[in-house]
C-alpha positions as CSV (number, residue, x, y, z in Angstrom):
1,X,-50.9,110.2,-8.0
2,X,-54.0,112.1,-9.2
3,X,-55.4,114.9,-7.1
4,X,-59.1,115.3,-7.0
5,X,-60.2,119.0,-7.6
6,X,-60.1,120.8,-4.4
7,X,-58.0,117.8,-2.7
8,X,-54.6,119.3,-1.0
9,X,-52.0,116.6,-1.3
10,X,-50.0,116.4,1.8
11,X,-46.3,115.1,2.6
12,X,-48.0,112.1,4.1
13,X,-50.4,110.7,1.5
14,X,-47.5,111.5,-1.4
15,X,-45.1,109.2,1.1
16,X,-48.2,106.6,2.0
17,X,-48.7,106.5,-2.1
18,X,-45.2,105.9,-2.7
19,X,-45.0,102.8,-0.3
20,X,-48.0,101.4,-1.1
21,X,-46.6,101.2,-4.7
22,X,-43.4,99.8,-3.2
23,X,-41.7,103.2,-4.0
24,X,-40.7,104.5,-0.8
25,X,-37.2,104.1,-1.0
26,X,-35.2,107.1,0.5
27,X,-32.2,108.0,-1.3
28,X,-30.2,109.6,1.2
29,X,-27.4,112.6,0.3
30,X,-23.4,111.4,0.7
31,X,-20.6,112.5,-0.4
32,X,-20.5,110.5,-3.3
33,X,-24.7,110.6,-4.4
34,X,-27.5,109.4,-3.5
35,X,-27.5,105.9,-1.8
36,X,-30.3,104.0,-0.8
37,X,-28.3,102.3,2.0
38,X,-27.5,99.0,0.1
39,X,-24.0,100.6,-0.7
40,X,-24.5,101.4,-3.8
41,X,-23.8,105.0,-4.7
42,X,-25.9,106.6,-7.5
43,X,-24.6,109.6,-9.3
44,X,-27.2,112.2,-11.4
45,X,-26.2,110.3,-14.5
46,X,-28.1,107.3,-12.3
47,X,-31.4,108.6,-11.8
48,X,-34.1,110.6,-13.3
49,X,-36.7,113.0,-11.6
50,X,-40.3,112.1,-13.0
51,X,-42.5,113.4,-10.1
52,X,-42.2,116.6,-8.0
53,X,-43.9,117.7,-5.2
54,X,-43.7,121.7,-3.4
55,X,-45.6,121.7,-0.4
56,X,-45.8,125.4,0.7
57,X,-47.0,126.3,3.7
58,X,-49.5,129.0,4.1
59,X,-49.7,129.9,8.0
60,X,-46.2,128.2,8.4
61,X,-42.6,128.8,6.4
62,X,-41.1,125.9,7.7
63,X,-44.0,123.7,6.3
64,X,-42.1,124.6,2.7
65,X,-40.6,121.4,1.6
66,X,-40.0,119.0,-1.6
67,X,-40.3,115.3,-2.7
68,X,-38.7,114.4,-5.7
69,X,-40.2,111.5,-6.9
70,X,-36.4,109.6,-8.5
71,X,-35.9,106.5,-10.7
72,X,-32.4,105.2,-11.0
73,X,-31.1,103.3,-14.3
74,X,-31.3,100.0,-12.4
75,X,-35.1,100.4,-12.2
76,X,-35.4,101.1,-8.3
77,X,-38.0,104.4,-8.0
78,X,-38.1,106.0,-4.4
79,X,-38.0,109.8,-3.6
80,X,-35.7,112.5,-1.6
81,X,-37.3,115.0,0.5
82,X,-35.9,118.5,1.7
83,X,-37.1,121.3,3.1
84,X,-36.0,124.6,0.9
85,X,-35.2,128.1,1.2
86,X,-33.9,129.1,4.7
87,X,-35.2,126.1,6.3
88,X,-33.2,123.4,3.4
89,X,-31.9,120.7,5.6
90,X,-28.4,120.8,3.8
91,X,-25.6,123.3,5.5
92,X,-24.1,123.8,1.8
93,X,-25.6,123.9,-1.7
94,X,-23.8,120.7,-2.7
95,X,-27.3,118.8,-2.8
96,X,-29.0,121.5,-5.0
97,X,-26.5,121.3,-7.1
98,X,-26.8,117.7,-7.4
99,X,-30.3,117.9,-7.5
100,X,-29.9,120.3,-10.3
101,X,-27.6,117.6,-12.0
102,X,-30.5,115.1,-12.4
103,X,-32.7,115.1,-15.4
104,X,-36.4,115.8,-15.4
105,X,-39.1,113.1,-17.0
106,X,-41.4,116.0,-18.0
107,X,-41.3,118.0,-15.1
108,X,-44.7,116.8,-13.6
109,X,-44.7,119.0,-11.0
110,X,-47.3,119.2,-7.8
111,X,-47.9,122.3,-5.6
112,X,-49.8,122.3,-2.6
């Protein structure tokens, strides 16, 4: 997704570009990886994270959140989405540090 100057990406149009692309697959945290909800379980050696997007909100700390924009080795391309610092929706740190696990395309990275 290109930004036009002065254009402020928001957490809707990043999730309206991804399913208009047929991207908007959520891969949800388990206990064993990410899953899509098929049943298959993908682990970080699965996936790759080629798009990121920090949305940091300036009037409103709990506007701070993330889309990681993740293709898995089977092809499939969707996203996870978290809020981060003290408003993360994880109790633990075991999805950072799976996050952490996955590879980065590039690190094409977005702030808004």
């Amino acid at each position: 997704m290109q930004d036009k100057p002065g254009e402020m990406t928001t957490v809707t149009s990043v999730l309206e570009t991804l399913r208009l692309k047929k991207q908007d697959n959520e891969f949800k945290f388990t206990d064993g990886g990410f899953s899509i909800g098929s049943g298959k379980i993908y682990t970080p050696e699965d996936l790759k994270i080629i798009k990121v997007y920090r949305f940091e909100g300036e009037s409103d700390p709990s506007d701070m959140s993330v889309i990681y924009v993740i293709k898995a080795n089977d092809g499939l391309v969707g996203y996870s989405m978290d809020a981060y610092g003290v408003y993360s929706d994880h109790e633990d740190a075991t999805y950072d540090d799976f996050i952490r696990k996955i590879p980065t395309d590039n690190r094409d990275e977005k702030r808004s």
